[in-house]
C-alpha positions as CSV (number, residue, x, y, z in Angstrom):
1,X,0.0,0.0,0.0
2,X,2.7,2.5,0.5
3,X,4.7,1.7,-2.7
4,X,1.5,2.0,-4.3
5,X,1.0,5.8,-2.8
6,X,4.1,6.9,-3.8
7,X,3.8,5.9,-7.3
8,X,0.5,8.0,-7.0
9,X,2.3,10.7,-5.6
10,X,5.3,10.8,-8.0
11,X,2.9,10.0,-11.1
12,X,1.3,13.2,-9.8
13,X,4.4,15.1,-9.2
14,X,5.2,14.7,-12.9
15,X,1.9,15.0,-14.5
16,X,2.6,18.8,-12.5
17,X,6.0,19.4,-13.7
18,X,4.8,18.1,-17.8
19,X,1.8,20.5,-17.4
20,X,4.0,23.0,-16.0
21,X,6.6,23.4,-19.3
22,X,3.6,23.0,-21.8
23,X,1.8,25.4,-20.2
24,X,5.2,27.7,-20.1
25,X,6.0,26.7,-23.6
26,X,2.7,27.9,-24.7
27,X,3.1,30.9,-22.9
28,X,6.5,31.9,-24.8
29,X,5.4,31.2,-28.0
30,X,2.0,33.7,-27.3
31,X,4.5,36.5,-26.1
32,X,6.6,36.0,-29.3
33,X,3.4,35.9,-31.8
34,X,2.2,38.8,-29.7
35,X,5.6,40.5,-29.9
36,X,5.6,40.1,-33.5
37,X,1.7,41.5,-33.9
38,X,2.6,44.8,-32.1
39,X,5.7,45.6,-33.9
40,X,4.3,45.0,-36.7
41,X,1.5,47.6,-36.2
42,X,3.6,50.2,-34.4
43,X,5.7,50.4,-38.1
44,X,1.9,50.3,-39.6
45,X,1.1,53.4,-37.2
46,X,4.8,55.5,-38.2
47,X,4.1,54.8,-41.7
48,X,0.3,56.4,-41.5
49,X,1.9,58.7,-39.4
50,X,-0.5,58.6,-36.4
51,X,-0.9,60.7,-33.6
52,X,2.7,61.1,-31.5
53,X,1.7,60.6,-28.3
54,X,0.0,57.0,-29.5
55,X,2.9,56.2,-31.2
56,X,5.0,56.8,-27.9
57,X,2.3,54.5,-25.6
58,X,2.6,51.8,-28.1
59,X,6.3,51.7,-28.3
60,X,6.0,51.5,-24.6
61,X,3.2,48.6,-25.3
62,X,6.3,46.7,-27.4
63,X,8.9,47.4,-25.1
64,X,7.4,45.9,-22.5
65,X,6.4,42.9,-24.6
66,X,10.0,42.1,-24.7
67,X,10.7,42.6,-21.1
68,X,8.0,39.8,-20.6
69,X,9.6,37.0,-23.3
70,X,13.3,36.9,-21.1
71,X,10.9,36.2,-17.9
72,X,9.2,33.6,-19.4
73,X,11.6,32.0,-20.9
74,X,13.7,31.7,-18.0
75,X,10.8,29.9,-15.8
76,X,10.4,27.7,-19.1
77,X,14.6,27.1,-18.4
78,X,13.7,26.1,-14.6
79,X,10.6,23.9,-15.3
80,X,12.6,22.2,-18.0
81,X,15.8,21.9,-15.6
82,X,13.0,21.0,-13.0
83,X,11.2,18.0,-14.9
84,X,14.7,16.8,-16.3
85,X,16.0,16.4,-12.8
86,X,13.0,14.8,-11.4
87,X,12.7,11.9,-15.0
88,X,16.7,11.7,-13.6
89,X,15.6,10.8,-9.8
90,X,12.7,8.7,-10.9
91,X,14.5,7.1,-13.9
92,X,14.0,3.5,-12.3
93,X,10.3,3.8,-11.3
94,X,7.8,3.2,-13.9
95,X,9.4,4.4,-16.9
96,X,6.9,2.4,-19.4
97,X,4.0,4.7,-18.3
98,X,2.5,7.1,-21.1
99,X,2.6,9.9,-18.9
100,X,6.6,9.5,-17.9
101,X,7.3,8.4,-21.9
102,X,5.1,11.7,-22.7
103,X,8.0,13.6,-20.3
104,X,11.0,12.0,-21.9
105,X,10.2,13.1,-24.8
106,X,9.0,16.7,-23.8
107,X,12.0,17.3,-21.8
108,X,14.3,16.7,-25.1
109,X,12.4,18.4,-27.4
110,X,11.4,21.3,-25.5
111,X,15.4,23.0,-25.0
112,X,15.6,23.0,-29.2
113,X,12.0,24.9,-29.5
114,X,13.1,27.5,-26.8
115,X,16.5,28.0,-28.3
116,X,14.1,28.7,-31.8
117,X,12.2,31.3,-30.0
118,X,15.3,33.1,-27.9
119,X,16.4,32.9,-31.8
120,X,13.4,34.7,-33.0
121,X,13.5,37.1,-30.3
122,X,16.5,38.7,-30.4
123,X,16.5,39.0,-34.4
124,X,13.7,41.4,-34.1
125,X,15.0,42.9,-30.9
126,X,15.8,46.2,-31.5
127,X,17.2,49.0,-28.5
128,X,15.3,51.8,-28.3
């Protein structure tokens, strides 16, 4: 009966840490699309050349897009490091389940799409 709870517990623990980096990933990737959006209409509102002061807020709008993406993509770093470290400690307990395969294969797949969007990021960072 105990073995049997902590298999729950540590089945649970990981299902945490998987939602954990998915959820981060997906939040990345929406900061980046999002990052993309705006500076793409701030050029839109220089070219019409809108009003000044709502050219200003905007640019303020983008900057502080790309304040967020560094932030999230170092909790996606820690999750990763986090659920990498815990498939590590837990590497001889149950490693045929769907959820811990689901993990494996998460964990390596998920540094190479973050690299891809740090990528993205700082090609169209520009220093204002």
């Amino acid at each position: 009966m105990l073995a049997s709870k902590t298999e729950k517990d540590i089945e649970r623990q990981l299902m945490i840490k998987v939602k954990s980096c998915e959820r981060l990933t997906k939040e990345v990737a929406f900061y980046v699309k999002d990052l993309e959006k705006n500076e793409t209409k701030l050029e839109k509102m220089k070219e019409e050349n809108k009003n000044v002061y709502d050219v200003k807020m905007f640019e303020e709008v983008v900057r502080e897009s790309r304040i967020i993406i560094p932030d999230s993509e170092r909790r996606l770093e820690e999750s990763l490091d986090a659920l990498t470290l815990f498939l590590d400690a837990t590497a001889g307990l149950n490693t045929e389940s769907d959820l811990y395969l689901k993990a494996r294969e998460f964990a390596q797949a998920a540094p190479s799409a973050a690299t891809s969007v740090e990528t993205r990021v700082d090609e169209n960072t520009e220093v204002f």
